[in-house]
Rosetta silent file (secondary structure, phi, psi, omega in degrees, C-alpha in Angstrom):
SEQUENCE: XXXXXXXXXXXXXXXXXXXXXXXXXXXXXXXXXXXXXXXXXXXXXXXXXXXXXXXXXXXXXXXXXXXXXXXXXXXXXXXXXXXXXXXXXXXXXXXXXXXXXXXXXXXXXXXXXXXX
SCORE:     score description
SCORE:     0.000 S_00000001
   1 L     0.000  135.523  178.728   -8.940  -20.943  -14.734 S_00000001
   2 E  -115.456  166.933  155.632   -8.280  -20.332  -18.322 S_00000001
   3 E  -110.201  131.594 -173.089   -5.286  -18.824  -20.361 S_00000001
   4 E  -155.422  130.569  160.118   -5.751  -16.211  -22.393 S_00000001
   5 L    85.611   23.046 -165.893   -3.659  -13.617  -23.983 S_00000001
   6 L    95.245  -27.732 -171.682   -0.542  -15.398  -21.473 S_00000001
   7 E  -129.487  124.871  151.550   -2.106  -14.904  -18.084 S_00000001
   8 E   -14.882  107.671  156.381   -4.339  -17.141  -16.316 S_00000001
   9 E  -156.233  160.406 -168.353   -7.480  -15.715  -15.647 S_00000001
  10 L   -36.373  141.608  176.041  -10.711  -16.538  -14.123 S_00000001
  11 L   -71.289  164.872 -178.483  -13.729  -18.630  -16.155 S_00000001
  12 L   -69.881  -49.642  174.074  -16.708  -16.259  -16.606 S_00000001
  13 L   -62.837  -38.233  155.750  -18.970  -18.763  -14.260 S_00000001
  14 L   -50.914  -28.037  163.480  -16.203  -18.350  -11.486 S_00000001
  15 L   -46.582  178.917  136.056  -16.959  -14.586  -11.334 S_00000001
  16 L   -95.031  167.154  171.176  -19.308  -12.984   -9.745 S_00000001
  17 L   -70.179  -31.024  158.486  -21.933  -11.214  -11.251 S_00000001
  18 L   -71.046  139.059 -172.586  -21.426   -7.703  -10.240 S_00000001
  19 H   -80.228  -18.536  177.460  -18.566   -6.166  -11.800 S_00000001
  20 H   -59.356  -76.463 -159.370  -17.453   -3.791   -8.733 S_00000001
  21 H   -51.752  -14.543  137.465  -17.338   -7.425   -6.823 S_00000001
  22 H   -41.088  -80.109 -158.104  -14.919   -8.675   -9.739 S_00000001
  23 H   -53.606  -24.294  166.264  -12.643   -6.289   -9.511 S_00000001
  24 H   -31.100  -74.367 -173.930  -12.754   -6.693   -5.729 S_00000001
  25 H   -75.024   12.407 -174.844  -12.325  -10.110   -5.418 S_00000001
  26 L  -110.251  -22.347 -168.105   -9.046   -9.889   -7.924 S_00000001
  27 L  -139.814   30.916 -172.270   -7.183   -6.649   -5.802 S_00000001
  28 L   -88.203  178.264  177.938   -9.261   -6.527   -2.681 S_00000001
  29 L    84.222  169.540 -156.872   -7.713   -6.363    0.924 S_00000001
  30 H   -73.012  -61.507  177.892   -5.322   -3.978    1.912 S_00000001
  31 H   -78.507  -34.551  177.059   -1.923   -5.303    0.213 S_00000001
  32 H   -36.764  -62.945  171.483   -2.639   -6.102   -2.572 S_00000001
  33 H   -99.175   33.548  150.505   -3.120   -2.895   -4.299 S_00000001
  34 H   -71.583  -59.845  177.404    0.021   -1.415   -2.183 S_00000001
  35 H   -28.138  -64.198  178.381    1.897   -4.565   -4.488 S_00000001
  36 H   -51.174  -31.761 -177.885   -0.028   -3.072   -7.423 S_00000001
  37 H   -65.614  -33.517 -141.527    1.232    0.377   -6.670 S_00000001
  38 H  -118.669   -4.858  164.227    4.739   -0.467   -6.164 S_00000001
  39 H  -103.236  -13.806  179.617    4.963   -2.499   -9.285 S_00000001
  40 L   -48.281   -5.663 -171.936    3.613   -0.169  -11.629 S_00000001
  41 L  -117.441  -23.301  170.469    6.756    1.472  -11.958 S_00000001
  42 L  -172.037  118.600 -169.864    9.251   -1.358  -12.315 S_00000001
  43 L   -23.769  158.884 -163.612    9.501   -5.190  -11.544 S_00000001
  44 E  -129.798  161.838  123.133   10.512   -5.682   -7.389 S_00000001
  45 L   -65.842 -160.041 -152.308   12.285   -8.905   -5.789 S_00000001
  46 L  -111.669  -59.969 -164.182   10.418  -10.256   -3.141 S_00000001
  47 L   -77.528    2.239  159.674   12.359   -8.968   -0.268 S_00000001
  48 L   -63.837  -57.584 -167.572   12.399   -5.475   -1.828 S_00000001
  49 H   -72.619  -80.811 -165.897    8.472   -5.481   -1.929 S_00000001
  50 H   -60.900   10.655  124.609    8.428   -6.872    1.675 S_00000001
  51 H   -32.742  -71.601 -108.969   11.238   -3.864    2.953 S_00000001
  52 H  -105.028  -26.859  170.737    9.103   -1.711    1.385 S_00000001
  53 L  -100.039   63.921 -179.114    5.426   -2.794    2.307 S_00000001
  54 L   -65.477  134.559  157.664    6.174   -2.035    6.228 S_00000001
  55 L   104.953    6.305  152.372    3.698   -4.333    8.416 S_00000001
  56 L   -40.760  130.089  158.864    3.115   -7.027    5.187 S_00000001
  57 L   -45.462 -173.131  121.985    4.105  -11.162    6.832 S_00000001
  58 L   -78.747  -22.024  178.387    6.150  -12.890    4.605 S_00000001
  59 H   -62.562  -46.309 -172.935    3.367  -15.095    4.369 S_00000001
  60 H   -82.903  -29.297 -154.073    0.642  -12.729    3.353 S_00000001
  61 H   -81.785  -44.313 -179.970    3.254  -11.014    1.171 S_00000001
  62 H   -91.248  -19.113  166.640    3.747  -14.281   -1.105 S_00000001
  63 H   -54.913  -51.599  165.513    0.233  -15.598   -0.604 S_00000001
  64 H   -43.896  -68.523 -162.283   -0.606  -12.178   -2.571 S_00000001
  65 H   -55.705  -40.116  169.447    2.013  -12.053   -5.186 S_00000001
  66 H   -95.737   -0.037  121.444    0.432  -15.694   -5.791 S_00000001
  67 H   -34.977   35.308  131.297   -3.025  -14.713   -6.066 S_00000001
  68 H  -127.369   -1.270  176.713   -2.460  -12.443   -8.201 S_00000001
  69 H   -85.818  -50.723  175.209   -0.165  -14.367  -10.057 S_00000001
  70 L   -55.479  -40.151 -160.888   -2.957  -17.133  -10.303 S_00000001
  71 L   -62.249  -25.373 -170.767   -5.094  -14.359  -11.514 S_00000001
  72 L    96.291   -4.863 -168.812   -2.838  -12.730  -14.487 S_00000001
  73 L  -101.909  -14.200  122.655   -2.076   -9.498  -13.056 S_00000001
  74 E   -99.411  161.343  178.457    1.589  -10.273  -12.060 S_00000001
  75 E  -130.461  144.684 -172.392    4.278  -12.289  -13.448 S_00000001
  76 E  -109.807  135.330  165.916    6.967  -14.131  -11.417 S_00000001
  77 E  -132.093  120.200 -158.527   10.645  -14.291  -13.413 S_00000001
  78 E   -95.184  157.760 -171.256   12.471  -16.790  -11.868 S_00000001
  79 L  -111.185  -38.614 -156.000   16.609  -16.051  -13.009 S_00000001
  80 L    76.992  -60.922 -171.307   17.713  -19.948  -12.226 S_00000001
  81 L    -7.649  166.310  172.759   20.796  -18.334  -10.630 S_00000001
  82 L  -147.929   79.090   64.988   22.007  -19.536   -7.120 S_00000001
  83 L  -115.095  132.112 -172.144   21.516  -17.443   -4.821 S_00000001
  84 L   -40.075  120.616  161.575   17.804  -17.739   -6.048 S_00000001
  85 L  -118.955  156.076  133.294   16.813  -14.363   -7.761 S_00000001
  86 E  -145.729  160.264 -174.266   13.477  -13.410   -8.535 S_00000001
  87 E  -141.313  161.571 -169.726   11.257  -10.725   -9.501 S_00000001
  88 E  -130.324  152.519 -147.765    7.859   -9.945  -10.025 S_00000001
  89 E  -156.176  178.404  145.726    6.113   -7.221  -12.386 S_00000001
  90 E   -54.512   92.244 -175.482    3.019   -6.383  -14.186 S_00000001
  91 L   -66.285  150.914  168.070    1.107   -8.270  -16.419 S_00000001
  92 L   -27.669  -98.923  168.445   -0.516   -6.629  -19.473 S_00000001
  93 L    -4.844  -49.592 -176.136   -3.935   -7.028  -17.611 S_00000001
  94 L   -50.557  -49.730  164.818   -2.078   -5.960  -14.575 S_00000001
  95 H   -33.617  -46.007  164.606   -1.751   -2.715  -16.184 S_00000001
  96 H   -53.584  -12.381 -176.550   -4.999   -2.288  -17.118 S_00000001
  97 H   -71.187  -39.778 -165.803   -5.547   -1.966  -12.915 S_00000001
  98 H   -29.617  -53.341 -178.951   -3.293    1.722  -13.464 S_00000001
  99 H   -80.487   -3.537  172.303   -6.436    4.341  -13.797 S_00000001
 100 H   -82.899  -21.149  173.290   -7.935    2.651  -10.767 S_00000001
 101 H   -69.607  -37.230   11.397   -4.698    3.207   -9.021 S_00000001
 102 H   121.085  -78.630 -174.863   -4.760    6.481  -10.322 S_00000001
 103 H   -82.564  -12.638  178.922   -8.113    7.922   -9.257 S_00000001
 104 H   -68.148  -59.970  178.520   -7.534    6.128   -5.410 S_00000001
 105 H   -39.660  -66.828 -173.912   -4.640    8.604   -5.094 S_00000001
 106 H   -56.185  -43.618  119.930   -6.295   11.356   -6.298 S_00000001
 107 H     7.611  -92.581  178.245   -9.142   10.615   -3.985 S_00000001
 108 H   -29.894  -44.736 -176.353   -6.597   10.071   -1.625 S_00000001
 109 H   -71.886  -59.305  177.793   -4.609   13.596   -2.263 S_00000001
 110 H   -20.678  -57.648 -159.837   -8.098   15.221   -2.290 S_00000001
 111 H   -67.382  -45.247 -168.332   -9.438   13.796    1.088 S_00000001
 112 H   -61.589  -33.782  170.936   -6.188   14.415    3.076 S_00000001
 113 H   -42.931  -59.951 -170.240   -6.536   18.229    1.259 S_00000001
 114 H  -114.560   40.854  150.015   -9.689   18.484    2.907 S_00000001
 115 H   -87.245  -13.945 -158.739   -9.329   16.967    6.373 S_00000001
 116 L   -78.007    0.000    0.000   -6.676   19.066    7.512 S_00000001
């Protein structure tokens, strides 16, 4: 793991060589880019995300945020406050995930057009 630009992300010899199986192994599985979806529009709290992402653990739900956290693509902002707030957002980088979210929907709108 390296830092670059602020966010943690992977050395080039930890990648793989195909670039689909990059992007893969950084948003792959099922929650992950629901997380990505639902932050693109404005930082979440935890229990907000996990409301909001019905059938998500808690477990799976913060194993994500930190794997993707390790990764650069969210940021955790801890408040210090008591009762503990935090929230979690979009990294630059994270951002850069946006036209892939972007064409899944449309995809998405498409296919459901022509199943019915």
């Amino acid at each position: 793991m390296i830092k670059r630009g602020g966010s943690a992300v992977m050395a080039k010899e930890e990648l793989p060589e195909c670039p689909v199986a990059t992007a893969v192994s950084l948003i792959g599985g099922k929650w992950k880019l629901l997380i990505i979806r639902n932050l693109r529009e404005r930082p979440w709290r935890f229990n907000e995300l996990r409301r909001d992402l019905e059938g998500i653990s808690q477990k799976v739900l913060t194993d994500s945020l930190r794997q993707m956290e390790d990764d650069g693509l969210v940021f955790r902002h801890d408040y210090g406050e008591n009762p503990p707030r935090v929230e979690y957002g979009l990294t630059e980088l994270g951002r850069q995930m946006m036209p892939v979210i972007d064409s899944l929907a449309d995809f998405g709108v498409y296919y459901k057009a022509i199943a019915s």
